[in-house]
N, C-alpha and C positions, 0 to 999 in steps of 0.2 A: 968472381964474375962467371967462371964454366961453370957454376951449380945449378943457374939460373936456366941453362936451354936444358940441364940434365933434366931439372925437375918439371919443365914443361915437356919435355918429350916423356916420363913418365906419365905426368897426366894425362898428355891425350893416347897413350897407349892407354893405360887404366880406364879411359871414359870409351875409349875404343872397344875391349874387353867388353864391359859391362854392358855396352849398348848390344852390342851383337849376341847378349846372353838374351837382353826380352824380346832383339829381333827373332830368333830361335822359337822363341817361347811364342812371341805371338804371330807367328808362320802355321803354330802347328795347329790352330783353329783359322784358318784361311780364309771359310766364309764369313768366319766374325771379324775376322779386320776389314775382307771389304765392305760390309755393311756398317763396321764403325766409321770407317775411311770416308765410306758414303755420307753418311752422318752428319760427319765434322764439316765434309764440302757445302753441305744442305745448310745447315747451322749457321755458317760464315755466310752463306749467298742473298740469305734474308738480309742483310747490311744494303748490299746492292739493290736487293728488289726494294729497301725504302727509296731509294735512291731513284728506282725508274719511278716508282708513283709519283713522287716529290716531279719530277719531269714529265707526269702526265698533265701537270695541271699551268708547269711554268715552261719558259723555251730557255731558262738561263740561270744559274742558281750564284749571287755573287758576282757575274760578268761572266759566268763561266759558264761551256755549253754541256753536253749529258758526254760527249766522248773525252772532255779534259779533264772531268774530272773523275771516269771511267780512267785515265792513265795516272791520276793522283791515287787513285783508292788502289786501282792494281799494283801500282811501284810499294808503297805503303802497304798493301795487303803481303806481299809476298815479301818483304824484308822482314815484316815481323811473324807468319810462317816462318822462316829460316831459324831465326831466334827461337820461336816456341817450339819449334823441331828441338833444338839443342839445346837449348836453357829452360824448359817449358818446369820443368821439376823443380826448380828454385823455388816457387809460391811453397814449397809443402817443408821446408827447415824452421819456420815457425812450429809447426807439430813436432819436429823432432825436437827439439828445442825443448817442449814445454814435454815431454812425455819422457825425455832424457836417451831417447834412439840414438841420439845425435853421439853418443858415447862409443857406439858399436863402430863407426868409422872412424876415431880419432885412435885407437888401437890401431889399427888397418896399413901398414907401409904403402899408401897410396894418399896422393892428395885427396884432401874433404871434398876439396871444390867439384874435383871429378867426380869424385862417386855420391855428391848431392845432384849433380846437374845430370848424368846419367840416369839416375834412379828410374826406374822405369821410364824408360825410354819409351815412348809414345807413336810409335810408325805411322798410326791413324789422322796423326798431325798433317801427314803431307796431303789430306783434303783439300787443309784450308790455302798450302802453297799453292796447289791445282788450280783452286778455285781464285785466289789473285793474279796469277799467271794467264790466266784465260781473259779476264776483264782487260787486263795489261794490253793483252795480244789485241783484245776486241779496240781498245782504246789507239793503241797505235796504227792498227788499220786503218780505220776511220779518219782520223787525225789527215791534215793535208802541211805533216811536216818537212820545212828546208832543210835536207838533212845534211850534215859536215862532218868529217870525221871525228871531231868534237863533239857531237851530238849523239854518236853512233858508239862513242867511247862512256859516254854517260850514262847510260842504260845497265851495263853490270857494273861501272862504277856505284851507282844508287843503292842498286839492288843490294852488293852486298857491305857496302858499307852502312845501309840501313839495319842491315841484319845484326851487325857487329856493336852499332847504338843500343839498339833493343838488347840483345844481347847485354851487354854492358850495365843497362838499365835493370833489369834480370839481378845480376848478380849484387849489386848498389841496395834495391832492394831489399833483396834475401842476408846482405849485409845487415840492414836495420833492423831484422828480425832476430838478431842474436840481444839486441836492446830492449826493441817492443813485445817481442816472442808473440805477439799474436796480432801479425799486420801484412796480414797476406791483401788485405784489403787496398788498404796502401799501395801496397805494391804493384796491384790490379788496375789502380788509377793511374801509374805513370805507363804502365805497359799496354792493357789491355787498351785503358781511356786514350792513351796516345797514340794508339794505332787508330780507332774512330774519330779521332782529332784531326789528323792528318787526310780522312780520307776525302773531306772537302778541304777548299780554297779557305785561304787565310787570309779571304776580304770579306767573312762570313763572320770572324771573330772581330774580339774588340782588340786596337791595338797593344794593350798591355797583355794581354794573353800573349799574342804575337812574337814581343818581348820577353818572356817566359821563356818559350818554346825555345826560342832564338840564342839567346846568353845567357838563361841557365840551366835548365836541362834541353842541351840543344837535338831539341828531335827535328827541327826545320831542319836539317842536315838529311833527314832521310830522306825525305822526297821534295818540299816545297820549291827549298832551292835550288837543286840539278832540275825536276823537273819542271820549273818557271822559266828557266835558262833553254832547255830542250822547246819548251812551247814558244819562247819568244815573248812572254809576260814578264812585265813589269813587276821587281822582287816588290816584298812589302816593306816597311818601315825608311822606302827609298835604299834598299841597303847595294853595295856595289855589284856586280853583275863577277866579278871574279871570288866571287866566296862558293861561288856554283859547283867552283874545280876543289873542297877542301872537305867534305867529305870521308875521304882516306884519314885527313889528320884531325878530322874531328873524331871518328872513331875511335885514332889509336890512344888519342889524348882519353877517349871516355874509358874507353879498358886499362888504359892503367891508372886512372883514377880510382874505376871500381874493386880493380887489383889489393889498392891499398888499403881503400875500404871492407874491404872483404876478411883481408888477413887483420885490421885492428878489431875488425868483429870476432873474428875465432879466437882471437888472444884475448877477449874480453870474456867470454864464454865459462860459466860454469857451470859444472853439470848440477842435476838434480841429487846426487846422493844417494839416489835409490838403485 
C-alpha cells in the first residue's frame, strides 16, 4: 500500500520535470508563444461568437437566455482547458503506438503516463483557459444570482472537478489506443465533442443523450449540474437537486477507473519489433 503514493509522487515529479523542460524551450521564442497563445484564444472564441449570432436572431436558446449559457460555456470551457493544459498529449499515444516510440519510455524508470501526458507540454493551451475564464466572468456578472455560501462554494468546485473528468476522459481514451492504435478520433469525440456538448443547455438535446452524458460517461458532472443548481434551474431527466454537491466523487470515481484502464492497456501493449 506505501508504493502507491511513492509512485504517484514520482510521477508527478517526472511530469513536473518534463513539463518545465518545453516550458524552457518554448519561453525562449516569447514572441511565438504569445502569438500562438493568441491563436488558441482566437480559435476557441469562434465557439462563442457562433453563439452570440445564434442570439442575434433569438432572445432564448432552449429557455435559456445569452448570459446562462455564457456561464455554462465558460464553467465547461475552462474545465476542459485545465485538462487540455495537462492531458492535451494523450490524443498522440496512438502514433506512438503504431511507430513503436512508445518503447523509448517503457525503458525510462519513470511512469509512461507522465512522460506521455507531459510530452510536449503545450503553454499556448492557457489561451483557450483565458478565453473560458473571461466568458465565465462575463456570464457571472451579468447573471442576477441569490448567492449562498453553497453557491459561491460551487464555482471552484466545477471548475476543477471538471477538469479532473476531462482529464480522466483523456487518459480512458488514450487507454483505447493501445487496442485501436489509431483512435485519436474517438478520443476527440468524448473530449473535444463533450466540451461543445456541454457548452449549451441540456433542454437542447434529446433526452437519451442527456442520459448518456449523465450515467455513462458522466460529463453532466462538469458543469450542467452544479451549474443548474447555481442558477436555480430545474436539473434534467427530473434528477434530485443534491447530485449538484457530487462532482468531487464523480471525479475521483472517473480517475480511477481510467487508472485501471490505463494500466490494462500498457499490460496489453506490444511493441512493433522494429
Amino acid at each position: 500500500m506505501a508504493e502507491a503514493p511513492s509512485v504517484l509522487a514520482n510521477g508527478l515529479r517526472a511530469y513536473g520535470l518534463i513539463a518545465a523542460m518545453w516550458i524552457r524551450s518554448t519561453m525562449t521564442y516569447r514572441a511565438s508563444f504569445v502569438m500562438t497563445a493568441f491563436g488558441n484564444f482566437a480559435a476557441t472564441a469562434f465557439d462563442f461568437v457562433a453563439i452570440l449570432l445564434m442570439f442575434s436572431h433569438v432572445d432564448a436558446l432552449g429557455g435559456y437566455s445569452l448570459p446562462e449559457i455564457a456561464f455554462l460555456y465558460g464553467a465547461a470551457g475552462t474545465s476542459f482547458g485545465l485538462a487540455d493544459l495537462v492531458m492535451g498529449s494523450m490524443d498522440r499515444l496512438g502514433r506512438r503506438v503504431r511507430d513503436g516510440t512508445l518503447d523509448t519510455l517503457l525503458v525510462r524508470p519513470v511512469p509512461v503516463l507522465a512522460q506521455v501526458a507531459a510530452d510536449r507540454f503545450a503553454l499556448r493551451r492557457l489561451g483557450r483557459i483565458t478565453q473560458g475564464l473571461l466568458v465565465l466572468g462575463y456570464g457571472l456578472l451579468v447573471l442576477d444570482i441569490d448567492w449562498t455560501p453553497l453557491r459561491v462554494l460551487m464555482l471552484p468546485l466545477m471548475v476543477l472537478s471538471g477538469g479532473a473528468i476531462f482529464s480522466a476522459v483523456f487518459v480512458s481514451g488514450a487507454a483505447f489506443q493501445f487496442i485501436a492504435q489509431d483512435a485519436s478520433e474517438v478520443q476527440n469525440s468524448f473530449t473535444y465533442g463533450g466540451n461543445t456538448l456541454l457548452q449549451y443547455p441540456p433542454t437542447i438535446f434529446a433526452k437519451d443523450l442527456v442520459r448518456g452524458v449523465t450515467y455513462v460517461v458522466p460529463l453532466a458532472f462538469v458543469n450542467w449540474l452544479p451549474a443548474l443548481y447555481v442558477l436555480g434551474r430545474p436539473y434534467p431527466l427530473d434528477l434530485p437537486q443534491w447530485l449538484a454537491f457530487l462532482p468531487p466523487v464523480v471525479a475521483a470515481v472517473c480517475c480511477r477507473l481510467a487508472g485501471l484502464a490505463w494500466r490494462a492497456g500498457l499490460r496489453s501493449y506490444r511493441s512493433t519489433g522494429s
